[in-house]
Each structure stands twice: as structure tokens, then as C-alpha cells.
C-alpha positions as CSV (number, residue, x, y, z in Angstrom):
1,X,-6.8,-2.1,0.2
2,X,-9.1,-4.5,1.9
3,X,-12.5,-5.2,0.2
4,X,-15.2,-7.9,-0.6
5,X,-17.6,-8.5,-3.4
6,X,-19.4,-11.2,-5.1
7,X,-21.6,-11.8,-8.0
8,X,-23.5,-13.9,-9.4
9,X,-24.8,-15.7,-12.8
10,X,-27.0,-18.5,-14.3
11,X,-28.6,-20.3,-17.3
12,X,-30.3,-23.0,-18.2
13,X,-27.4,-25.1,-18.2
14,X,-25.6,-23.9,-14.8
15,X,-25.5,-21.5,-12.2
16,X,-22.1,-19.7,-10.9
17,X,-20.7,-17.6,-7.9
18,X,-17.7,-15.6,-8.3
19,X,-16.3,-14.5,-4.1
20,X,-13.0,-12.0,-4.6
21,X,-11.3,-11.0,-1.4
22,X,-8.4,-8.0,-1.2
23,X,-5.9,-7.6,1.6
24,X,-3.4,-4.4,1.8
25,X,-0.4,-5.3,-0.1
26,X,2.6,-3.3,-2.0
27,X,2.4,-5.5,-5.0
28,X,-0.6,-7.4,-6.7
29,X,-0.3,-11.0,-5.1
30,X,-3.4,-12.9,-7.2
31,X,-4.8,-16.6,-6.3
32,X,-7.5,-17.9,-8.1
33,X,-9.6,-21.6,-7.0
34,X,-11.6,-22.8,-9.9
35,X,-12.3,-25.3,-12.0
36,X,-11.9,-23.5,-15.1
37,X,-9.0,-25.0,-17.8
38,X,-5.6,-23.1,-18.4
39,X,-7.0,-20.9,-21.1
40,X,-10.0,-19.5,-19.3
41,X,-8.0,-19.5,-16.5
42,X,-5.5,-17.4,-18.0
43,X,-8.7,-14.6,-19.1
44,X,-10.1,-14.8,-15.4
45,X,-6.9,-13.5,-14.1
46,X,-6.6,-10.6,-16.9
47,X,-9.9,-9.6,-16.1
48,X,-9.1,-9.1,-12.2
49,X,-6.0,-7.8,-13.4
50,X,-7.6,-4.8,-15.2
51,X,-9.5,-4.0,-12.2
52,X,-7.4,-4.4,-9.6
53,X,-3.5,-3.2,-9.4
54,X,-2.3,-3.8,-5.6
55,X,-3.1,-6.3,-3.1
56,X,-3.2,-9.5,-2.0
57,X,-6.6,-11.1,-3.9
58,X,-8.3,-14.1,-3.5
59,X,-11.1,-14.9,-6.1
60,X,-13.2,-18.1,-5.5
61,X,-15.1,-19.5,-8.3
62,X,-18.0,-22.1,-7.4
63,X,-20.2,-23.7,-10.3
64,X,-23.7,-26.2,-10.3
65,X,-24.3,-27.8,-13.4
66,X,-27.7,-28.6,-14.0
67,X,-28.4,-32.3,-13.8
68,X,-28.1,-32.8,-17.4
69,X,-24.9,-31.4,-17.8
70,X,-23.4,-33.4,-14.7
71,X,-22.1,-36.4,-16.7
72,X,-18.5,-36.1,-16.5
73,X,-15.9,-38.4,-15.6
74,X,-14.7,-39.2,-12.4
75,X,-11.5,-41.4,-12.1
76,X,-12.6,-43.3,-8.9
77,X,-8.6,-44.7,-8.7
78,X,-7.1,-41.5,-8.8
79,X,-9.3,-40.0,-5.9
80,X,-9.0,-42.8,-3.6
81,X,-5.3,-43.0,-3.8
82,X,-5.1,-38.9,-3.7
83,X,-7.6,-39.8,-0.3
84,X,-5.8,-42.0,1.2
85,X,-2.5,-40.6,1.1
86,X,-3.9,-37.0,2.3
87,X,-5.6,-38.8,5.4
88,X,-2.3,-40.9,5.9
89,X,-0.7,-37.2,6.0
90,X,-3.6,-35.3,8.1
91,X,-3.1,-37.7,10.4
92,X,-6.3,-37.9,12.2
93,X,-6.1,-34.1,13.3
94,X,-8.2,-32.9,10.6
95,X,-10.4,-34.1,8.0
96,X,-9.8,-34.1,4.4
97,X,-12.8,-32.6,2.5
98,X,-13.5,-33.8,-1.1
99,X,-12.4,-30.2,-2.3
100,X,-9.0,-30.7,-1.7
101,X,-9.1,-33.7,-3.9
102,X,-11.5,-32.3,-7.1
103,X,-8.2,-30.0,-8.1
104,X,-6.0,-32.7,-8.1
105,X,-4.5,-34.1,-11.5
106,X,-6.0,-36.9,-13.4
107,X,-9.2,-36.8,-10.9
108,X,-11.9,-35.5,-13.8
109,X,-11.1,-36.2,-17.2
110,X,-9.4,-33.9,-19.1
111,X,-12.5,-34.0,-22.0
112,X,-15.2,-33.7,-19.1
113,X,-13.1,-30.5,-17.6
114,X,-12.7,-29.2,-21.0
115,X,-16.2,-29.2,-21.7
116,X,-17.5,-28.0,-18.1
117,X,-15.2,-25.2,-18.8
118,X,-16.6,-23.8,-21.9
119,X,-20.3,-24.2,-20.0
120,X,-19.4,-22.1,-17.3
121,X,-17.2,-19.5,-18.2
122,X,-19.7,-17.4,-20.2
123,X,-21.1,-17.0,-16.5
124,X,-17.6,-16.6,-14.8
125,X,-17.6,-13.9,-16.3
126,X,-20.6,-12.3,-15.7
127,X,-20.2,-13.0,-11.9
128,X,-16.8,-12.0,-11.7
129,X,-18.2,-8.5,-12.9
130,X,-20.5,-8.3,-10.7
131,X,-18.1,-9.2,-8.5
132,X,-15.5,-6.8,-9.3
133,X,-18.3,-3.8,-9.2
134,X,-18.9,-4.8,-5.4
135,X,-15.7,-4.9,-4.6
136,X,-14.9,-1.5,-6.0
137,X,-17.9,-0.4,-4.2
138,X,-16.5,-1.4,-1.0
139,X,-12.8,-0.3,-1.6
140,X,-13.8,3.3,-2.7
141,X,-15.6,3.9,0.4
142,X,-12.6,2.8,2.6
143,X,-10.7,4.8,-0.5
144,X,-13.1,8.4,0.6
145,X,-12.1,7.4,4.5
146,X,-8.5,6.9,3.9
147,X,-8.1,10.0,1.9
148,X,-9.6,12.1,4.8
149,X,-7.2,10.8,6.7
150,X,-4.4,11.2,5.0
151,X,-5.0,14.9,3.9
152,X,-5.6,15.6,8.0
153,X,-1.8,14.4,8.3
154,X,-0.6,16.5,5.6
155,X,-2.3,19.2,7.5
156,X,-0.6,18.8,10.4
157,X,2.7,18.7,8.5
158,X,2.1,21.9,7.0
159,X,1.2,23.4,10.4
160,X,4.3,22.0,12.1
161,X,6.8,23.4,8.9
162,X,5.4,26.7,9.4
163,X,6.1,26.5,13.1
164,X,10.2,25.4,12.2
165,X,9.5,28.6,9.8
166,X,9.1,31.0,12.8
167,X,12.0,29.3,14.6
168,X,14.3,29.4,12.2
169,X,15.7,33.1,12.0
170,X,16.7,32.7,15.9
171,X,19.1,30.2,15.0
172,X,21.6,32.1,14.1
173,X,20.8,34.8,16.9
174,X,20.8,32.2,19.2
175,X,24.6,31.0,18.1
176,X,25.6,34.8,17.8
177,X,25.0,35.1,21.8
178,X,26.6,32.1,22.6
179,X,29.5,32.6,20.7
180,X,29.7,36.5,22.4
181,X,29.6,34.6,25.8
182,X,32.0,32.0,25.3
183,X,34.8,34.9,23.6
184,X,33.9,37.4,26.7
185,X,34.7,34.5,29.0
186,X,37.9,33.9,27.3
187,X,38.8,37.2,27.1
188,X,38.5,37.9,30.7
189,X,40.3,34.4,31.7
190,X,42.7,33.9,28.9
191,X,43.1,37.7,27.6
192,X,42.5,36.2,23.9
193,X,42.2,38.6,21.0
194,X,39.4,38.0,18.6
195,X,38.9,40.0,15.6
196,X,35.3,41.2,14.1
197,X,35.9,40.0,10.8
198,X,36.9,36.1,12.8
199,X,33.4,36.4,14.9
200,X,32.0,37.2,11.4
201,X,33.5,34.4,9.5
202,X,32.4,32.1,12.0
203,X,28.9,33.1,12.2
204,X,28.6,33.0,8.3
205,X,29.6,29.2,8.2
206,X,27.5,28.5,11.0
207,X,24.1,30.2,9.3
208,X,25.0,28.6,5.6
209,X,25.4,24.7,7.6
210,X,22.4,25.4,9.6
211,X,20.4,27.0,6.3
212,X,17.2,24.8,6.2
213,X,15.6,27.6,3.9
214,X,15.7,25.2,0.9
215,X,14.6,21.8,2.1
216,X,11.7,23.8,3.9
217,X,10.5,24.9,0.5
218,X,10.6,22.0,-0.6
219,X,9.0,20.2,1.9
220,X,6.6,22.0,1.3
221,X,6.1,22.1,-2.6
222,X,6.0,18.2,-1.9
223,X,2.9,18.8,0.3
224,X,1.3,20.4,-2.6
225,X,2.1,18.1,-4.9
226,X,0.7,15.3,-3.0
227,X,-2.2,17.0,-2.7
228,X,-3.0,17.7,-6.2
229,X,-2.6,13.7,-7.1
230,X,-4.7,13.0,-4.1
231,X,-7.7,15.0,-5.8
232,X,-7.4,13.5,-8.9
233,X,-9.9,10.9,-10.1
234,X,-7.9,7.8,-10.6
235,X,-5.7,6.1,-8.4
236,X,-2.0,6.8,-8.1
237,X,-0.8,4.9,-5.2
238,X,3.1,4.4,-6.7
239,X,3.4,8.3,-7.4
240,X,2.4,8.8,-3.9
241,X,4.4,6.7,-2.6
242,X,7.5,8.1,-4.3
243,X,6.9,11.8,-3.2
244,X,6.4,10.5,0.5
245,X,10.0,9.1,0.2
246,X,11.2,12.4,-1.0
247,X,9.0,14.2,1.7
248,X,10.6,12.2,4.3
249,X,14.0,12.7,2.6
250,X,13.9,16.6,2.9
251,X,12.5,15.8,6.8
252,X,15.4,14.5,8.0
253,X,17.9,17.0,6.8
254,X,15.9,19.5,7.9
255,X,16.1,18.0,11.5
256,X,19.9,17.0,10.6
257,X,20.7,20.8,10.1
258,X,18.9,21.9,12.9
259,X,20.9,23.1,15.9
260,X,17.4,23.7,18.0
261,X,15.2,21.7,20.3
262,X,12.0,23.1,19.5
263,X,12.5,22.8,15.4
264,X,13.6,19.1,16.5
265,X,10.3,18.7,18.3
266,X,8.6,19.5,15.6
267,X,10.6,17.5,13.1
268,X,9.5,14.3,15.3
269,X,6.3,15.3,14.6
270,X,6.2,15.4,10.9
271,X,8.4,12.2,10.8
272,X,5.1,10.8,12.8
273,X,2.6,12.0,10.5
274,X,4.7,11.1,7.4
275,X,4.8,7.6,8.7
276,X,1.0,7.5,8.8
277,X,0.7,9.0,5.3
278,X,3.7,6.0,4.2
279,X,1.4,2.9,5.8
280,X,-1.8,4.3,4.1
281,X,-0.5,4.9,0.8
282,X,1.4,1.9,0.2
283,X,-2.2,-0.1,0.0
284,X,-3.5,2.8,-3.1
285,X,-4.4,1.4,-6.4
């Protein structure tokens, strides 16, 4: 689920901004830019982590140190080298900002990071809170729209499975009177016999393949189910997810069994709303 937020923190000794961004995604795809060392690095990421279960999340972390605190070592070699290939590489066509050199390996020295570190991440922390508050802000208000959304569609499911309901029942009538015709028209050009109990037999096999009685309960009890998660509190994005398969599962034997344009109309419908409902769902916590 998209989303924004930022937060912010500061002492005597720095100040710190923490940006996190959120794309739709399936899965949780995390990228973190800081300076922070492996091990504070490592709890920035669990902390997002506990927050945030799907999507594709950018956090951005940018410290000042106060001018005290700025002593740190620079190795001057290592940057121009790292400068002078990236230019060689950008060819001209872009400019190579000192960013994309700070990260680099053996640029600040491992003591100076160290300690910058443990400065600023008492206040990563903090912002990346903050952060995380706005950002749930933000998605549960696109949550709230998406919701309405999605119940409109099961709505519109329901109303189409009680219209394949109603149709149903003529099924069977309707292969009843086509069988009669086709037999009378044999019997007047061919002089065929047909027995009741063979019209009978036929009939029967046709109504128990064409039987959609199950998978329209089904269906249905699916509907309700999805419903009851969608009202609940916390987020449950995978366990929606799973009943929309089986939703569209009993869907398409339902318009597989079907010997009847109009139920097949409104099959394509409910396949149509289903697909919304899949797409939406997908991006859920």
C-alpha cells in the first residue's frame, strides 16, 4: 500500500530526519540509505519490520552533526579514486554527487563511523517513529478508501450470484424441451422409439452435470467470510488473498457447468469484480 511519512529528532549533539516511502507490493521488499553501522542497521530494519509487513519500502535516513562532533576521518585517497572512476563511468552525461561516494568502503574511517553511529541512532529512532506513525496515518486512510471499495465489489458479486440463483431451475426445463423437440423430430423423420424411463435417464445426468447448487453456496459462504475478516481490526491481507483464490475457484466451475447464456453473463461479471477485489488485496498488510 502506497504511503509517506517522516519524522524528525534532535539534541545537543545532532539533529536527524528519518523519510520512509511504501509502494504496493506482494511481498515486503525493504531498502534502507544510512549511515548507520551493521548493528544499528540491523535494529532500523526490525523496527520497520514490525510496522510494516508488505510493500516495497524505502527509508532514508539523513543526520547533521553539530560542529563539535564533525571531526571524523575522511580518507581523501579513497574518494578521489572512487571520484574519478564514477565520472570515467558517467561519462559526462551526468554528474556524480558526493552522496554516491560517502557509502562507499574505506571513505570514513571505520572508528569515526562507529562513533557517529552510536550519536545518531538514539535519534534514528525517535524519527523513524515518528516516521512510522505518519506513514500509518497515511496508509489507513487509503486502507478506509480501499475497503469501501472492495466491499462495493463483493456487493455486486452477491447481487449477480443471486441472479444465476433465479436462472438456475430453468436449466433443466430448458434441456427437457429441447430434448422433446429433437425426439418428436426424429420420431416423425426416422420413426425412432424412445422410452420414458431413456428421456428420464437422460435428463437426470444432464441436471446432476449442470448442478451448480453447491459451488453457488459456496460462493457465497466465501463472500461472507471475506466480509467478516474485512471488519476486523488488524490487517489480514494473505487470508484475503487466499479466500479470493477460492472465490474465483468456485466462479469458474460454476460458469464451466453452466449450459446458459445469461448465468454465463453474469459469471463474466463476478470474474470482473473478483479481479478488482484480487489487485486490491494483494497490497493489504
Amino acid at each position: 500500500m502506497t504511503g509517506h511519512g517522516q519524522g524528525a529528532a534532535a539534541n545537543d549533539l545532532a539533529q536527524v530526519t528519518v523519510e520512509i516511502r511504501t509502494v504496493n507490493n506482494r511481498f515486503l521488499k525493504l531498502n534502507v540509505y544510512s549511515e548507520l553501522n551493521a548493528q544499528f542497521q540491523s535494529e532500523l530494519e526490525s523496527q520497520i519490520k514490525a510496522s510494516i509487513n508488505r510493500g516495497s519500502v524505502s527509508v532514508r535516513v539523513n543526520a547533521l552533526l553539530q560542529k563539535r562532533q564533525q571531526e571524523y576521518a575522511l580518507n581523501k585517497d579513497a574518494i578521489n579514486a572512487y571520484w574519478l572512476q564514477l565520472s570515467e563511468i558517467a561519462g559526462g552525461s551526468q554528474s556524480v554527487g558526493i552522496e554516491s561516494v560517502m557509502g562507499l568502503p574505506g571513505v570514513v574511517d571505520d572508528a569515526a563511523r562507529e562513533d557517529r553511529s552510536e550519536i545518531i541512532w538514539p535519534l534514528v529512532k525517535i524519527a523513524a517513529a515518528e516516521a512510522l506513525k505518519h506513514l500509518g496515518e497515511m496508509r489507513s486512510q487509503e486502507g478506509d478508501a480501499m475497503l469501501t471499495d472492495v466491499l462495493a465489489n463483493c456487493q455486486t458479486i452477491e447481487a449477480q450470484l443471486t441472479s444465476i440463483q433465479s436462472i438456475a431451475p430453468r436449466m433443466v426445463d430448458a434441456y427437457v424441451k429441447k430434448m422433446t423437440d429433437r425426439i418428436n423430430s426424429m420420431l416423425e423423420k426416422f420413426e425412432v422409439t424412445f422410452g420414458a424411463s431413456d428421456i428420464i435417464k437422460e435428463v437426470g445426468v444432464f441436471a446432476e452435470r449442470c448442478d451448480i447448487s453447491e459451488e453457488v453456496v459456496r460462493l457465497g459462504n466465501h463472500i461472507d467470510q471475506f466480509n467478516k475478516i474485512a471488519d476486523l481490526p488488524q490487517s489480514n491481507g494473505k487470508k484475503l488473498e487466499f479466500i479470493v483464490q477460492e472465490m474465483l475457484r468456485e466462479t469458474n466451475t460454476i460458469g464451466s457447468k453452466s449450459n446458459d447464456s445469461d448465468i454465463a453473463n453474469h459469471v463474466v461479471e463476478i470474474k470482473t469484480a473478483i479481479e478488482r477485489i484480487r489487485e486490491m488485496v494483494q497490497n493489504v498488510e
